[in-house]
RODO-2510 file (C-alpha; in nm, 4 decimals, decimal comma):
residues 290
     n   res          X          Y          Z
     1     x     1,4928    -1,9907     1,7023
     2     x     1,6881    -1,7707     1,9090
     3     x     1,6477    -1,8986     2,2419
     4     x     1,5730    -1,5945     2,5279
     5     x     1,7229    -1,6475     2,8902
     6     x     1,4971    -1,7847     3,1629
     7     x     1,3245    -1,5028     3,3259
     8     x     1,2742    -1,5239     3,6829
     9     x     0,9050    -1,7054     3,6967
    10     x     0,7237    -1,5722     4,0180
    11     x     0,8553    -1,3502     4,3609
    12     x     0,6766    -1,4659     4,6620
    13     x     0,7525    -1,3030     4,9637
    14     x     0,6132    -1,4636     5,2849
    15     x     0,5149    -1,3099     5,6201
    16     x     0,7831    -1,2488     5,7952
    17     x     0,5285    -1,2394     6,1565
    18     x     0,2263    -1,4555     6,1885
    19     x     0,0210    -1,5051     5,8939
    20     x    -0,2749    -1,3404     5,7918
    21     x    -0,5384    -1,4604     5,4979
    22     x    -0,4005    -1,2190     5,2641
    23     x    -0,2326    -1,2304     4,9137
    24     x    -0,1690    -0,9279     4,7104
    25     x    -0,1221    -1,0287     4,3607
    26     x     0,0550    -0,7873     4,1834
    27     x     0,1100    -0,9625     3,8334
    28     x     0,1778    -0,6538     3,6187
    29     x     0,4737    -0,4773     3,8304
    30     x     0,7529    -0,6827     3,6432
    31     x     1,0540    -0,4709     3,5003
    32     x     1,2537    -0,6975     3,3634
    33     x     1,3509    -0,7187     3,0074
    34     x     1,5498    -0,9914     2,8758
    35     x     1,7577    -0,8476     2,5837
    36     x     1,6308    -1,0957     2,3043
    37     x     1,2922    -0,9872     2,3748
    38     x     1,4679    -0,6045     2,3455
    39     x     1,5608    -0,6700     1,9950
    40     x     1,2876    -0,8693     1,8605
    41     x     1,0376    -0,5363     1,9488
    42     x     0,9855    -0,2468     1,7516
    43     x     0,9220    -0,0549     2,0839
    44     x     1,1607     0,1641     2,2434
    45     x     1,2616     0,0208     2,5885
    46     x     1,0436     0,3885     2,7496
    47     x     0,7062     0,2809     2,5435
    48     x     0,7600    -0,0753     2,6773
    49     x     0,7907     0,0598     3,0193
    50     x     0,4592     0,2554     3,0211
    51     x     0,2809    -0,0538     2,9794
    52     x     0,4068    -0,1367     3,3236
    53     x     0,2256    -0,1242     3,6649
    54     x     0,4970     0,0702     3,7254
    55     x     0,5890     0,0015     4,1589
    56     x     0,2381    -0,1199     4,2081
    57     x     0,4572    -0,4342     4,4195
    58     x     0,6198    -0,1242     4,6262
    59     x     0,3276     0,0368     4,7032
    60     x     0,2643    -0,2768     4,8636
    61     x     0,6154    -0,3852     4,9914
    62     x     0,5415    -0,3676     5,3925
    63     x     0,2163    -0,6849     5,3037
    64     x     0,4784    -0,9431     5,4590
    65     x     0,5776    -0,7751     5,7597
    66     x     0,2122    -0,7033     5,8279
    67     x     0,1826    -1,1193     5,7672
    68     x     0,0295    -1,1281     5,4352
    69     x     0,1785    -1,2620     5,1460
    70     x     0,3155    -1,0845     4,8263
    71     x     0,2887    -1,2195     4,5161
    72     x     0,4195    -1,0532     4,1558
    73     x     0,6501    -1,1343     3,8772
    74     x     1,0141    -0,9872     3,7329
    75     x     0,9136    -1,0568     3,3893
    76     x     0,6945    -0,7541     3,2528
    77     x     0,3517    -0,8212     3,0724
    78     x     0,4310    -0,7569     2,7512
    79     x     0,6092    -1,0715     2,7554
    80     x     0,3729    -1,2858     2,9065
    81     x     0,0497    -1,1588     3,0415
    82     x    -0,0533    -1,3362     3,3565
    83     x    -0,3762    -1,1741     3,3849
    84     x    -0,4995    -1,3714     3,1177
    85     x    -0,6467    -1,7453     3,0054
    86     x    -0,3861    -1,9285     2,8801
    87     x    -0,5984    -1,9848     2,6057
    88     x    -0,6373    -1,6411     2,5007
    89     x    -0,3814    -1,6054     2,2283
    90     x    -0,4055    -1,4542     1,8951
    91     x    -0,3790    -1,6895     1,5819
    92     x    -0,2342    -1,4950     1,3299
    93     x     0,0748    -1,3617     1,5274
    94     x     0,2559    -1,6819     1,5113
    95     x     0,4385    -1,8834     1,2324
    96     x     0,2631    -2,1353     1,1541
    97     x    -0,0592    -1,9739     1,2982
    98     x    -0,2303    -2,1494     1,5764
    99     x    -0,5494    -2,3819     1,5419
   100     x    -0,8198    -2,1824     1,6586
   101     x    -0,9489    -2,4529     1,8753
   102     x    -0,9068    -2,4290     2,2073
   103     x    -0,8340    -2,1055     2,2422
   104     x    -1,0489    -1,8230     2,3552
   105     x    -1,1025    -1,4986     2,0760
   106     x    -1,1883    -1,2685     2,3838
   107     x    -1,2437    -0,9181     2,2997
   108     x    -0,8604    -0,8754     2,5132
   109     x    -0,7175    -1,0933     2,2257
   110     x    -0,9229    -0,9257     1,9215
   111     x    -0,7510    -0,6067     2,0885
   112     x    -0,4033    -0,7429     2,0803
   113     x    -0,3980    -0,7905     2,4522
   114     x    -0,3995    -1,1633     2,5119
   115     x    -0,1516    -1,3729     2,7188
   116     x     0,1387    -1,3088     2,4549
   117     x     0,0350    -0,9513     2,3118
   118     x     0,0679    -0,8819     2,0014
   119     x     0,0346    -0,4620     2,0974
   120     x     0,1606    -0,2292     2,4045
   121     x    -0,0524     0,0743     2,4938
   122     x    -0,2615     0,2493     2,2418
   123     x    -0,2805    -0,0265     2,0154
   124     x     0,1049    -0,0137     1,9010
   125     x     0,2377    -0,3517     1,8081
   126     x     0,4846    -0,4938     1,9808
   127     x     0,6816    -0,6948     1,7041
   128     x     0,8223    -0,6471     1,3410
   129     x     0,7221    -0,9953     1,2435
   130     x     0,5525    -1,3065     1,3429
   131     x     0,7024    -1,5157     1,6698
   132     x     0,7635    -1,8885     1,6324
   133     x     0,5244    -2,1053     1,7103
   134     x     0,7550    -2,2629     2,0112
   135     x     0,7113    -1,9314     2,2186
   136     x     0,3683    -2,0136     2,2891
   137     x     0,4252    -2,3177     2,5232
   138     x     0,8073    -2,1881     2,6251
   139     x     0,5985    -1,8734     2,7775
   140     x     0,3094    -2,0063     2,9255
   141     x     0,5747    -2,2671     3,0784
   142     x     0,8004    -2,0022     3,2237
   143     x     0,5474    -1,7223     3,2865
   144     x     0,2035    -1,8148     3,2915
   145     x     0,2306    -2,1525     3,4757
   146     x     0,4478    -2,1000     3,7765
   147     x     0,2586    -1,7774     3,8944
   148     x    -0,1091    -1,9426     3,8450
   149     x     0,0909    -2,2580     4,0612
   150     x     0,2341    -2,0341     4,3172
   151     x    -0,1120    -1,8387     4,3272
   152     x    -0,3157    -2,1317     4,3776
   153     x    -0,0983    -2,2820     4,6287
   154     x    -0,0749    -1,9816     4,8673
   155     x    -0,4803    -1,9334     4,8730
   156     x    -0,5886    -2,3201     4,9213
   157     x    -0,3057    -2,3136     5,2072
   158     x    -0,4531    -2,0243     5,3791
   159     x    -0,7894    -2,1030     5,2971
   160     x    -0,7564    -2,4577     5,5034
   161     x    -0,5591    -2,2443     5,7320
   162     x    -0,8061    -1,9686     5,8525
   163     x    -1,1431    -2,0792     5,6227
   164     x    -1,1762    -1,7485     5,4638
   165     x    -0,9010    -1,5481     5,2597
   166     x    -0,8554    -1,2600     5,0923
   167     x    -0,6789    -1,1808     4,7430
   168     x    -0,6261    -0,8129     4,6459
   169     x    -0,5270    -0,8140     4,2724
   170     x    -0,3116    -0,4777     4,2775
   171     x    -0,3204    -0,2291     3,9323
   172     x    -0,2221     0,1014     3,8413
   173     x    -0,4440     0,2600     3,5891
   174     x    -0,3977     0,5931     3,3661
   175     x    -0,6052     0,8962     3,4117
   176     x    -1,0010     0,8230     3,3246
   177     x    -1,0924     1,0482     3,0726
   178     x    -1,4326     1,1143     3,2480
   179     x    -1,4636     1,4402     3,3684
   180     x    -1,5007     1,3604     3,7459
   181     x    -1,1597     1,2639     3,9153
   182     x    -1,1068     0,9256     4,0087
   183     x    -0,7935     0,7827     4,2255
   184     x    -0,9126     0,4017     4,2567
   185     x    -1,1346     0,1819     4,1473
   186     x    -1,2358    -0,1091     4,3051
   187     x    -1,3448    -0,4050     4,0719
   188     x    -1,5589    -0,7277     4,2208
   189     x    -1,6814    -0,8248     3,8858
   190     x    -1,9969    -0,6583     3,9888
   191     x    -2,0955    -0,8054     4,3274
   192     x    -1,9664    -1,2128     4,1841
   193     x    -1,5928    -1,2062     4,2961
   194     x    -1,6002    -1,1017     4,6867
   195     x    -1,8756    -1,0520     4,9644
   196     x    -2,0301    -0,7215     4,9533
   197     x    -1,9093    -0,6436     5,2674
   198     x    -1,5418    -0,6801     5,1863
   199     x    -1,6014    -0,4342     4,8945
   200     x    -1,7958    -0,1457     5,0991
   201     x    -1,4922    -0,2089     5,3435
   202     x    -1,2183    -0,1190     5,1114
   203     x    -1,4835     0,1503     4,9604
   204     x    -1,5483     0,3109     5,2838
   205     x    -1,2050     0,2904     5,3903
   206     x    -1,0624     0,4874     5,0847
   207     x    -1,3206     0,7533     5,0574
   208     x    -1,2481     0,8467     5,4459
   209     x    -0,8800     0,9000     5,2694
   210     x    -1,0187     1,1483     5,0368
   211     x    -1,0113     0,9887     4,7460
   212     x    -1,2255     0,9757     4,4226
   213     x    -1,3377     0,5758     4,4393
   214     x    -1,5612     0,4355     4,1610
   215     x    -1,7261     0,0570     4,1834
   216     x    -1,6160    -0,1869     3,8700
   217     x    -1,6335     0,1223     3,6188
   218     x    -1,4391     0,0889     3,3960
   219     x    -1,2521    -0,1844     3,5741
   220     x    -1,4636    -0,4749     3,6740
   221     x    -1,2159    -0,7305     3,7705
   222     x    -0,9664    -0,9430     3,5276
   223     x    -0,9139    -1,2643     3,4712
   224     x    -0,7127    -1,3383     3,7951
   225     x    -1,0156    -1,1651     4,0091
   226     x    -1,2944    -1,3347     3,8248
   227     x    -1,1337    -1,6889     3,8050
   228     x    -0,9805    -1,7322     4,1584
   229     x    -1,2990    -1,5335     4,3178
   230     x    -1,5505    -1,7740     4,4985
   231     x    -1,6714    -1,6111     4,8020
   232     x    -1,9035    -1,9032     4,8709
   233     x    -1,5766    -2,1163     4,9193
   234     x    -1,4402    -1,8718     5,1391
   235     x    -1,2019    -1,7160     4,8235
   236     x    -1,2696    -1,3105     4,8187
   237     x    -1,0882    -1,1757     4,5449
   238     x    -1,0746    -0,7684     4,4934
   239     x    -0,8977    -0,5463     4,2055
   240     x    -0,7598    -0,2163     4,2785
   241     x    -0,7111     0,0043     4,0411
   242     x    -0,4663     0,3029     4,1501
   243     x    -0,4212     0,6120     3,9393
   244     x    -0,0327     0,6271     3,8283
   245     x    -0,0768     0,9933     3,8816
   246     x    -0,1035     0,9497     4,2352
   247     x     0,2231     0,7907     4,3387
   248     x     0,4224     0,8377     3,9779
   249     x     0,6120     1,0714     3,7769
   250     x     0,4670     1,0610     3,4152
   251     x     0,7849     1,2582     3,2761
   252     x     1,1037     1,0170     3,4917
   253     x     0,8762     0,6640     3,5523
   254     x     0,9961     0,7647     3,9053
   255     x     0,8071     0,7516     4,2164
   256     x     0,6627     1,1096     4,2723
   257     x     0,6156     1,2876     4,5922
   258     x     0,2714     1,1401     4,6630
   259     x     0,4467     0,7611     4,6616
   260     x     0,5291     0,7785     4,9949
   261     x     0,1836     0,8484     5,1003
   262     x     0,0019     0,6320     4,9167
   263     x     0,2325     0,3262     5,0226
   264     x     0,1522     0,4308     5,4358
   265     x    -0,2280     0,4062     5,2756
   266     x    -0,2447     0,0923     5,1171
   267     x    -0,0654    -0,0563     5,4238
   268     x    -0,3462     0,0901     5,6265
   269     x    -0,5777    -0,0955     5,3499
   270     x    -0,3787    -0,4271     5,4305
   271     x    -0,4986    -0,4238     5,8318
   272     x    -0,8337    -0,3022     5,7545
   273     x    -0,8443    -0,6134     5,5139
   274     x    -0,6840    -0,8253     5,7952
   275     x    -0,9270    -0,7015     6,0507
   276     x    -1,1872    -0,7930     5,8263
   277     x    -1,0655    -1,1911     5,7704
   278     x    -1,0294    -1,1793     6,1298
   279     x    -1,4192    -1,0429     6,1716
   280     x    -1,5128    -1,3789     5,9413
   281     x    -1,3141    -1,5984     6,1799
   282     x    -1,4246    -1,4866     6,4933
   283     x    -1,8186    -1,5015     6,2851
   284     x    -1,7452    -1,8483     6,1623
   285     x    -1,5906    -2,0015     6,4408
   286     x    -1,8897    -1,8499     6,6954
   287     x    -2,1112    -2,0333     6,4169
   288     x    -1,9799    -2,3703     6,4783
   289     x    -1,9945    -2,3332     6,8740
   290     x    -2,3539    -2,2814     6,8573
***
């Protein structure tokens, strides 16, 4: 087997003034592509790059100087998806195939979406042939792992820190092909991943923006929402879905004139989020006087 170069795991960058319990996790912004991985696809480096969240982590560069943390990857997700179980792999695209047990055949997988995909965008496949079975476990080990470690490190440290924190799992999205507009969508995996407060919050606070927000249709929440989500242990986990066409360039893959804009917005969704962890604490800590 040809072996690839180490990609660069995880980026965390910390606040750089006093903390705040937020983490924006934006694990679909990676960029990166290792020139092994370059040759072994039939894709053009352009059709690889559309599968992108193409500056989602810029939108939301200014989260450390406002004290939260930023957390996203240099690797891009057609290489290792870390929105995904680590079980969810497809069978049949390695040699030898995997043993179906363990895994999990989620419709993702069945769609050729699973933590290794076997297709970009529109159901195009990503490779000419099967991948050895090695790359499952040299992946998950340089991808998958270190980003669900990093993840779960920052949120039980603020989480003993402050008692409450919040994760905002950053996307971009195409256009919907409904006929009504829509600019974001904000997934809690209907009402299971956050406290309804948190999510009429971020609602109210983009509609008073003037844009077209839609509730967990057709993006409820993905794996990193739904698994790290427990807002009874004091975990509130939210997915934002942006509309590329927003902030991005279809034609260059270049920031467009409305980036700008929408970065000064979602830093203005960053302190209405930490004004909201600081409501909790202020709540919480009244609580325990009485």
């Amino acid at each position: 087997m040809t072996t690839l170069s180490p990609y660069p795991a995880v980026i965390i960058k910390k606040p750089q003034k006093t903390a705040v319990p937020i983490v924006v996790s934006s694990p679909h912004s990676g960029e990166k592509y290792c020139p092994d991985f370059l040759e072994a696809t039939r894709l053009s480096l352009r059709e690889l790059q559309q599968t992108e969240d193409r500056f989602v982590d810029r939108l939301f560069e200014y989260a450390p100087e406002m004290g939260g943390t930023l957390l996203t990857t240099e690797f891009p997700r057609v290489w290792c998806d870390v929105n995904r179980d680590c079980r969810e792999l497809d069978p049949g695209m390695f040699r030898p195939a995997l043993s179906n047990e363990g895994l999990v055949q989620s419709a993702k997988v069945r769609a050729g979406f699973g933590v290794i995909p076997r297709c970009a965008s529109q159901g195009r496949p990503i490779y000419t042939h099967c991948l050895p079975l090695e790359e499952v476990q040299r992946r998950l080990q340089l991808g998958w792992l270190p980003y669900h470690e990093a993840l779960t490190k920052l949120l039980d440290g603020l989480r003993k820190q402050f008692g409450t924190v919040i994760l905002l799992e950053a996307h971009s999205m195409p256009r919907l092909p409904q006929a009504r507009a829509c600019d974001m969508v904000v997934g809690d995996v209907h009402g299971k991943s956050c406290a309804p407060d948190l999510t009429e919050t971020v609602e109210h606070y983009l509609l008073q923006l003037g844009y077209e927000v839609r509730r967990n249709v057709p993006y409820s929440g993905g794996y990193i929402t739904s698994h790290y989500g427990h807002p009874a242990e004091g975990i509130h986990a939210l997915q934002l879905e942006i509309c590329r066409s927003r902030y991005l360039n279809a034609a260059t893959l270049q920031p467009s004139r409305g980036f700008q804009q929408v970065q000064s917005d979602m830093a203005g969704l960053l302190d209405t989020l930490a004004n909201f962890a600081e409501d909790r604490l202020y709540a919480r800590q009244a609580q325990e006087i009485s």
